[in-house]
C-alpha positions in Angstrom: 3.2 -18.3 6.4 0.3 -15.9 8.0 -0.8 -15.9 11.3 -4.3 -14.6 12.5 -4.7 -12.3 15.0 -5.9 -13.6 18.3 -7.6 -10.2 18.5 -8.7 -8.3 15.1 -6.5 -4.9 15.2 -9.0 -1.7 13.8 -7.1 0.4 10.8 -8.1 3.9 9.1 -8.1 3.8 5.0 -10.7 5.2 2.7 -12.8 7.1 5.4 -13.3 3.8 6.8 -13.0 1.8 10.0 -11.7 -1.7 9.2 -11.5 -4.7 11.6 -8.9 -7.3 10.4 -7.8 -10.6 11.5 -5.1 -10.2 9.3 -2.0 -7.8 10.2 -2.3 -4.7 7.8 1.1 -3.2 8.4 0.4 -0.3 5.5 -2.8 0.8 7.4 -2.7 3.4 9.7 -4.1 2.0 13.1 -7.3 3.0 14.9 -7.4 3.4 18.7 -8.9 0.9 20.2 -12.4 1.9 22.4 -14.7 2.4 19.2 -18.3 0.7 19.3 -19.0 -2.3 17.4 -21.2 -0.4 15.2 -18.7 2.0 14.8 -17.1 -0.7 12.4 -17.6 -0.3 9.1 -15.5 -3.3 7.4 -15.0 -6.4 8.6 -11.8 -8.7 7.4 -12.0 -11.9 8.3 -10.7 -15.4 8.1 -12.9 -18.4 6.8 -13.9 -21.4 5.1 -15.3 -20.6 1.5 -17.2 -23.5 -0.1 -18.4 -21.8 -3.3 -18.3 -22.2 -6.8 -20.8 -19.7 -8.2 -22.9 -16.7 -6.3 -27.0 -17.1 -6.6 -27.8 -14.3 -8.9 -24.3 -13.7 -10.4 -22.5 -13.4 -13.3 -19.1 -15.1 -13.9 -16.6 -13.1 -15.4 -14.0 -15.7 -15.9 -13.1 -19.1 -14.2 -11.6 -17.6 -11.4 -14.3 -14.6 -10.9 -18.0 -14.2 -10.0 -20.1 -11.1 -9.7 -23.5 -10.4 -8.3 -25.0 -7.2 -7.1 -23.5 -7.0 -3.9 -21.0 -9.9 -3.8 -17.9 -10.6 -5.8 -16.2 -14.2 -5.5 -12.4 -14.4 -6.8 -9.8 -17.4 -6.1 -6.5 -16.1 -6.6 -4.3 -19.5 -7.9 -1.6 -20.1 -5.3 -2.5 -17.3 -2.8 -6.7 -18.6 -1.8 -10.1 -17.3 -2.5 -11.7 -13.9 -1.7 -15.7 -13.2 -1.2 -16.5 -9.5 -0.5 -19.3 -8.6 0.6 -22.2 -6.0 1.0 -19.6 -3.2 1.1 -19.2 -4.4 4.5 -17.3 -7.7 4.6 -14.1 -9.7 3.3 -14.1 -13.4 3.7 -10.7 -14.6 3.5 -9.5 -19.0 2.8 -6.1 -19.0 2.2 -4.3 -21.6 0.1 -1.8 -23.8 3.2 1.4 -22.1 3.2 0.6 -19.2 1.9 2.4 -15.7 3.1 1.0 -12.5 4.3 2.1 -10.6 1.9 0.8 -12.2 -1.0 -2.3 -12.5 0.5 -2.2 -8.6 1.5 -1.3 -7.8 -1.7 -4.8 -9.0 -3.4 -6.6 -7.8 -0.2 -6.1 -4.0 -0.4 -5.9 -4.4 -4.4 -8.7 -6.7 -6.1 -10.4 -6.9 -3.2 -11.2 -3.4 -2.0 -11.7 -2.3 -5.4 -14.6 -4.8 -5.2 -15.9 -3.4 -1.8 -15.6 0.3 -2.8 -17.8 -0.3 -5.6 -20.6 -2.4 -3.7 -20.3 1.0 -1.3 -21.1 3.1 -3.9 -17.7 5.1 -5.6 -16.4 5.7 -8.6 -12.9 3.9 -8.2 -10.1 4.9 -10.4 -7.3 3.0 -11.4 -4.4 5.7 -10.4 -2.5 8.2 -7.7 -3.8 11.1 -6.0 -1.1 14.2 -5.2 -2.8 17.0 -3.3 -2.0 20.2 -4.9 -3.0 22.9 -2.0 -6.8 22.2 -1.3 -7.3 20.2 -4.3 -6.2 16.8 -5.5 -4.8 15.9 -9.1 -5.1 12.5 -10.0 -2.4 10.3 -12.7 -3.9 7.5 -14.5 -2.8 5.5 -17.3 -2.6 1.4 -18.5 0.3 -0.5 -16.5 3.8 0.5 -16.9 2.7 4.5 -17.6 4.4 5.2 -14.6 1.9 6.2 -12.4 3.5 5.6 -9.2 6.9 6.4 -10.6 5.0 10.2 -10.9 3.2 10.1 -7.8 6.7 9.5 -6.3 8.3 12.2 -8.4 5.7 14.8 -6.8 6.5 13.4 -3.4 10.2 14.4 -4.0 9.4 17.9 -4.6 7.1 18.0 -1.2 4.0 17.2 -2.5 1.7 14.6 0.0 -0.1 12.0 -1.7 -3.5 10.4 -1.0 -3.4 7.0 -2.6 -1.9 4.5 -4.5 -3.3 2.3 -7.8 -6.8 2.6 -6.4 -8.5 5.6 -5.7 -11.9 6.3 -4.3 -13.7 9.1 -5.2 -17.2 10.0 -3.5 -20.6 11.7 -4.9 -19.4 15.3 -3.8 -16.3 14.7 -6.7 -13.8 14.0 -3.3 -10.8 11.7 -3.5 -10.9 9.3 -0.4 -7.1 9.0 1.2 -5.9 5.6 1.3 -2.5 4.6 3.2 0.4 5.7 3.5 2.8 4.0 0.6 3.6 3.5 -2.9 4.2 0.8 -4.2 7.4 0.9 -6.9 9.4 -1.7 -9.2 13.0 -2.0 -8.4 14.1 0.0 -11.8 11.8 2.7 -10.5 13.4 3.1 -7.3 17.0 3.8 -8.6 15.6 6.2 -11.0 14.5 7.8 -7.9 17.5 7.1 -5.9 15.2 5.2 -3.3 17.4 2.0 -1.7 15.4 -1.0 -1.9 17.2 -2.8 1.0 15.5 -1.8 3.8 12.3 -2.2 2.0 9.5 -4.6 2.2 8.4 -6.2 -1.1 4.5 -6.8 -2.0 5.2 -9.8 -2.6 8.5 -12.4 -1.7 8.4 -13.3 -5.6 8.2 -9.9 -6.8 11.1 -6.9 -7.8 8.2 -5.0 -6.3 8.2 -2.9 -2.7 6.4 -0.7 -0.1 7.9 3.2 0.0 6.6 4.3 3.0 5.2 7.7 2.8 5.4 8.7 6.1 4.9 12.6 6.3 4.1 12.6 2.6 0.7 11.5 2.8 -2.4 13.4 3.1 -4.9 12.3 5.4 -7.6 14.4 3.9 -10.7 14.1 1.2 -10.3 16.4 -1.1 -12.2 17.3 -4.0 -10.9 16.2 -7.7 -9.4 19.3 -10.0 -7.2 17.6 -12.2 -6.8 14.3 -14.1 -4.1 13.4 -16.2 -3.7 10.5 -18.2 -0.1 9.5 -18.7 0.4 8.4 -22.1 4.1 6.9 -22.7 4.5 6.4 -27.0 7.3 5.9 -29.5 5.3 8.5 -31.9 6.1 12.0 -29.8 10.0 13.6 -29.3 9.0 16.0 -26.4 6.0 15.5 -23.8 3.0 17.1 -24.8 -0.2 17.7 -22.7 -3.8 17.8 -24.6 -6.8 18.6 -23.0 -9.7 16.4 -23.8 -13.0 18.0 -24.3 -17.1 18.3 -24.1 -18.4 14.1 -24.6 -14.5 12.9 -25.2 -14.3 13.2 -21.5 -16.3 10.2 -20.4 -14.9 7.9 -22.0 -11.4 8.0 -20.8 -12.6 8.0 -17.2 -14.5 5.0 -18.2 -11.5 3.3 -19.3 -9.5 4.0 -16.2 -11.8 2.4 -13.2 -10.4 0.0 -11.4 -11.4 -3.0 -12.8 -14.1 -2.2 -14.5 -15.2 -5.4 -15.3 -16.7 -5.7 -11.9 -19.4 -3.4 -12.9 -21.3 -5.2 -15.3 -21.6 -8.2 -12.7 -22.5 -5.5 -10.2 -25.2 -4.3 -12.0 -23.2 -0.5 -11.6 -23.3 0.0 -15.5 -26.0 3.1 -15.6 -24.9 4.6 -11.7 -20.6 4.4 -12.4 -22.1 6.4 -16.0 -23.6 9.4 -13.9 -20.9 9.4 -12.1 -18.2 9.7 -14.3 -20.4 12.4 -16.3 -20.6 14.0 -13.1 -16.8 14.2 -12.4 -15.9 15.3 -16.3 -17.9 18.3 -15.2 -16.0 19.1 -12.4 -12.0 18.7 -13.7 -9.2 19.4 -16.1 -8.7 16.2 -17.9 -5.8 15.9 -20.4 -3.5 13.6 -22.3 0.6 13.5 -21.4 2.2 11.8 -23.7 5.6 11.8 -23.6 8.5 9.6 -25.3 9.1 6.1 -23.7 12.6 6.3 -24.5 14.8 8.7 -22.6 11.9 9.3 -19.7 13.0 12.4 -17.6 10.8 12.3 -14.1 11.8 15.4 -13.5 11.0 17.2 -16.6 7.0 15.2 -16.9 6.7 17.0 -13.2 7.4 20.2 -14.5 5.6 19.8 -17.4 2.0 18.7 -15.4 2.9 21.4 -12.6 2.8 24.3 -15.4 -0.3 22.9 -17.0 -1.9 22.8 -13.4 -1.4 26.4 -12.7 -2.7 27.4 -16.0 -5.8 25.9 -15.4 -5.6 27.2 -11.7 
């Protein structure tokens, strides 16, 4: 069961100041003192008595997208109505817990709300690799985080987890400090799982705090690597993807792309991903999906990074 704040706490994430009536125990917190207009997200709890958004477009029964407002009802967990780049309405189902409702908060609905603020969000984890940042992406189950983790291991700080901001200067924004990994994960890391929170009570799913592993920094995008598990290769092999391939792929791995289209973003999320393809190294891992050796797809991505370096 949740329990709003009787006064809204103020958290860091994203370059961003966000005021939330709901506990964000992954966000690092802001000292109190700032100026109201110092705010620049507001989370909130309300009543939502929509079906449809004037000017919209609905992506599905549970989705609606205009221009600068996104409308999604999460079955069993409540609705979400974002806002302007500047607001979250929250109605939660009765009974719900906090953690599910966290879960779709800094997931779905802050994808929404970095769009309607202008980045290109990808759907991946950001490593910072001296003053630059390298960037995993990849469908669900690549192993993303399992990676991100892997690097973290061998001293490397990360910048954020499954969504990832970047702005018009080709800069990774830092989100919080965790990653989230399955439990299967985990072992293969030799992280315990006992002392750690889950994202959700129903889920084999939890919260690895990053602690001094996170980088609080914006840094600008060098590498992208999309991971690439397949029954068709014996050994991992990293291809580098060139001239007008390049768009495409980073097309394919927004974050919830769909949004754009509703959000009108088509032709500006374009530029920007042309943009970006100037800027980086983007390649291909594929490596086998039987057998998977962490520590061996580290090596393999490290090597590649300092022959582009």
């Amino acid at each position: 069961m949740f329990t709003k704040n009787a006064k809204a706490s103020r958290y860091g994430a994203y370059d961003l100041v966000i005021q939330s009536e709901l506990n964000l125990p992954e966000l690092p917190v802001r000292a109190d003192g700032l100026e109201a207009d110092a705010i620049d997200v507001q989370v909130q709890f309300g009543s939502i008595d929509v079906d449809r958004l004037q000017g919209g477009e609905q992506m599905s029964p549970t989705l609606w997208v205009a221009r600068q407002q996104l409308w999604m009802r999460i079955p069993e967990v409540g609705q979400f109505l974002i806002s302007n780049g500047q607001t979250i309405l929250i109605d939660p189902v009765p009974g719900v817990d906090e953690d599910s409702i966290r879960l779709f908060l800094l997931g779905s609905a802050f994808g929404a709300l970095l769009f309607q603020r202008g980045l290109l969000v990808m759907h991946g984890n950001a490593i910072q690799i001296k003053d630059q940042c390298l960037i995993c992406v990849g469908r669900s189950g690549a192993g993303k985080s399992t990676t991100a983790a892997g690097f973290m291991q061998r001293g490397y700080s990360v910048l954020a987890d499954d969504v990832v901001p970047i702005n018009g200067a080709c800069q990774a924004l830092p989100g919080f400090p965790r990653i989230k990994l399955w439990k299967d994960a985990a072992e293969q890391l030799s992280v315990g799982t006992d002392a750690l929170r889950r994202i959700r009570p129903t889920l084999e799913k939890f919260n690895l705090p990053l602690e001094r592993a996170f980088s609080l920094q914006k840094l600008p995008v060098r590498w992208i690597y999309i991971l690439d598990p397949t029954d068709e290769v014996s050994e991992i092999t990293i291809t580098p993807i060139q001239g007008m391939n390049r768009w495409k792929p980073l097309q394919n791995n927004t974050y919830r792309s769909h949004y754009l289209k509703g959000m009108r973003l088509q032709a500006e999320h374009l530029q920007l991903c042309g943009l970006l393809a100037s800027r980086i190294h983007l390649a291909r891992v594929r490596r086998p999906t039987a057998g998977f050796e962490l520590e061996a797809l580290v090596d393999a991505i490290l090597k590649d990074v300092s022959e582009q370096s």
